[in-house]
N, C-alpha and C positions, 0 to 999 in steps of 0.2 A: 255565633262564629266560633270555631274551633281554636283552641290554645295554639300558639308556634311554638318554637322552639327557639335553642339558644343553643352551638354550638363555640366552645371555647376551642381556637385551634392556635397552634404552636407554631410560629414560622420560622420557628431555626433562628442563628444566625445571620442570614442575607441571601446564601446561594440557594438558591428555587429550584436546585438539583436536591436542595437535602429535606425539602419538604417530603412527605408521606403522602405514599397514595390516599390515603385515608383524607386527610388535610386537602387535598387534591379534591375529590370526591364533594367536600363539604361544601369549599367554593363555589363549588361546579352549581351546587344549588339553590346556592343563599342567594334572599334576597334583600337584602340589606346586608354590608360589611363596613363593621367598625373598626377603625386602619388605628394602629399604637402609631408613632412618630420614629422607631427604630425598625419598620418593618419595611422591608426591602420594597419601594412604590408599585415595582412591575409584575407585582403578586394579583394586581387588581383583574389582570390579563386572564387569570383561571376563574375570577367572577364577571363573567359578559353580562348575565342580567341582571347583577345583584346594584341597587345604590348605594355608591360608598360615601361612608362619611369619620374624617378624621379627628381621631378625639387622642391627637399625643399628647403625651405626658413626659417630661422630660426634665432630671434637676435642674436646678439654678433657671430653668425658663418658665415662659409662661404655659401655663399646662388647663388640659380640658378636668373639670375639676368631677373628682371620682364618681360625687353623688350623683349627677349629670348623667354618666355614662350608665348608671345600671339603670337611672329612668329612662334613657330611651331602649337598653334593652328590653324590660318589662314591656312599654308603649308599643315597640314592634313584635313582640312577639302579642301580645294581646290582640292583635290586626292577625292574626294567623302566620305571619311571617315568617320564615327561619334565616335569624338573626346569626352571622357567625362574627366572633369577637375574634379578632386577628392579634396574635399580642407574640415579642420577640422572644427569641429562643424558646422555652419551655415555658408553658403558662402556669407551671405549679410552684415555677422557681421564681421570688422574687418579682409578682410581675399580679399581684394582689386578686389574684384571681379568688384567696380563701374569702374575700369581702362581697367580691361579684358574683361567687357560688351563694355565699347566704343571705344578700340582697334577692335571686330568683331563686331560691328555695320559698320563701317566707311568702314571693310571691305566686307560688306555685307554678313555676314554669319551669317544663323540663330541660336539663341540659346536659350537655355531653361534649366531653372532653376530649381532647385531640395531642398528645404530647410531640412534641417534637428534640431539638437538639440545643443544647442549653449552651451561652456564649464561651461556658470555662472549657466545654468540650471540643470545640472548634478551636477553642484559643491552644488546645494542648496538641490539638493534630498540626496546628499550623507550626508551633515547635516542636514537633514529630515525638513528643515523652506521653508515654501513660502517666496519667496520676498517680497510679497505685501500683507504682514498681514496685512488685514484691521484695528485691534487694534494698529499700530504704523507705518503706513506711507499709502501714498496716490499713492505711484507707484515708479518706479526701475530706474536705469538712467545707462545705458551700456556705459562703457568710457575708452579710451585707455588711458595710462599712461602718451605717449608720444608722442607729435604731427609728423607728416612729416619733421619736421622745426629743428625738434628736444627740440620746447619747451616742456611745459607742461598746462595742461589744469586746469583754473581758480579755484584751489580748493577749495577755498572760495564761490565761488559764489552754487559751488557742494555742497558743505556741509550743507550751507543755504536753501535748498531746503527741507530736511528734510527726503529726499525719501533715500532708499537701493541703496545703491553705487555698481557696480558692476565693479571692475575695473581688466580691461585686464593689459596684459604687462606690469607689475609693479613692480616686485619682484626687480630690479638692483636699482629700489629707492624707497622703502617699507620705510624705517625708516625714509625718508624726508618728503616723503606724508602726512605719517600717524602725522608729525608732523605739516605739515602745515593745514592738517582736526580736529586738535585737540585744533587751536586758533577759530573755531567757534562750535564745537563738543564738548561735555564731553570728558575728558577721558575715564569715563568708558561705554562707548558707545560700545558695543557688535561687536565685528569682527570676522573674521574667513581668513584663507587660505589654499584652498585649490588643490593640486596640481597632475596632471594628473588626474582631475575629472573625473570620468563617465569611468575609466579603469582599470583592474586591478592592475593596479598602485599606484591606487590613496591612497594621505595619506592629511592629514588633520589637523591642529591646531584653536582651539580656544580660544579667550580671548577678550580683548577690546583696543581702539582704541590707548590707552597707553601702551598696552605689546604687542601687536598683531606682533610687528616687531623683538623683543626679542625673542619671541618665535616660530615664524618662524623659525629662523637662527639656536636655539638652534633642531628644531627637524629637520635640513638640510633640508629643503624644499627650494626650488628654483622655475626656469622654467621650464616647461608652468605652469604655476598657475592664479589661479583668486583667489583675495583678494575681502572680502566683507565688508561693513559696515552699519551699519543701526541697527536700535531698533529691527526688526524683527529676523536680523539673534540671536538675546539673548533667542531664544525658540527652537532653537539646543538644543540636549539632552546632548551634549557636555558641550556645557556652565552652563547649570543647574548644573554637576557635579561639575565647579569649574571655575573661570574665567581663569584657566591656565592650560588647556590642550591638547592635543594632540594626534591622533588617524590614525595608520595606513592602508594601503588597503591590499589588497590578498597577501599573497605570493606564488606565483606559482611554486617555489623550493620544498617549504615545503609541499605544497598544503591543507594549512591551514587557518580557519577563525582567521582574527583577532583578540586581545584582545585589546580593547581603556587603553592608560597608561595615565597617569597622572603627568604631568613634576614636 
């Protein structure tokens, strides 16, 4: 029997408008799809014949445990199958794909990779700021909150760089961070968090690097979230408004546009 395959594809953020024809394409013809727990359900709609099976992973819960996931990748593709791993935003970003690449390498199964749009990206259009305002920084620096080890990653040495902080998985220590960025930062250094970016979910606070964690908590925002920091995100129309507010995304009950409030 012939080798399968293993397609890693990217599903964005949420909206299934921002998926790639390509990602599109893959679906179309896998047959087995392994669903992340952050991947928008109604994606399974572009795999008709594929069997899906959910292997989320998600902090503080119970999670489908990694070793698990690259065995049944291998297992179906060894069957001939073309296996697509469905994983959020961009699969190169924080989302362990360098583990699941060298699991089917070692097992000789080919794969190919499918990029899509990463949640800090969505979170910055959803606040209408580039990253990389030319007028207040020189470039974006993508960082997980919390290492493998379970430490934390040098914020100091981050904050000193001067660039747009885009930081993943960090909500469970928002108010320590923000305090440890704030002995080489201004306080009023323009932040933002914004959470289930890029969905109809998404709701969003802004202010600066000294209330940014207050007012989170005050407008329930949690995980998945991506928190920003940098001179840039301060050209949000948000922040113009008022250094303390906060703005939510669609309600799909109501089936109404939002109104941005002001805490």
């Amino acid at each position: 029997m012939a080798m399968g395959k293993v397609t890693l594809v990217s599903a964005g953020p949420g909206d299934l408008e921002l998926l790639t024809l390509k990602a599109a394409r893959a679906l179309a013809s896998a047959d087995v799809v392994l669903l992340d727990d952050l991947v928008n359900p109604e994606i399974v709609t572009l795999a008709p014949q594929a069997r899906v099976i959910r292997v989320g992973k998600r902090g503080g819960c119970r999670s489908t445990p990694q070793a698990f996931i690259e065995r049944l990748m291998q297992r179906y593709a060894r069957r001939g199958l073309h296996v697509v791993r469905v994983k959020g935003g961009d699969a190169l970003l924080f989302g362990r794909a360098g583990e699941e690449l060298a699991a089917l390498h070692s097992a000789g199964v080919t794969v190919e990779i499918v990029n899509g749009i990463s949640s800090a990206f969505a979170a910055a259009a959803g606040l209408g700021v580039s990253l990389t305002h030319r007028d207040h920084c020189q470039g974006v620096i993508f960082v997980t909150a919390h290492l493998r080890d379970h430490s934390e990653p040098d914020w100091t040495v981050l904050a000193a760089t001067g660039m747009t902080l885009a930081i993943y998985m960090g909500m469970s220590r928002i108010a320590s961070l923000c305090a440890t960025l704030a002995a080489t930062l201004a306080s009023d250094t323009p932040a933002a968090v914004v959470q289930w970016a890029g969905s109809t979910k998404e709701r969003r606070a802004t202010g600066t690097l000294g209330t940014i964690a207050a007012l989170a908590q005050a407008a329930g925002l949690g995980s998945p979230a991506i928190i920003l920091v940098g001179k840039a995100i301060g050209e949000a129309a948000s922040f113009s408004l008022s250094h303390a507010s906060f703005g939510v995304g669609y309600d799909e009950d109501a089936g109404q546009t939002p109104q941005r409030l002001i805490a």
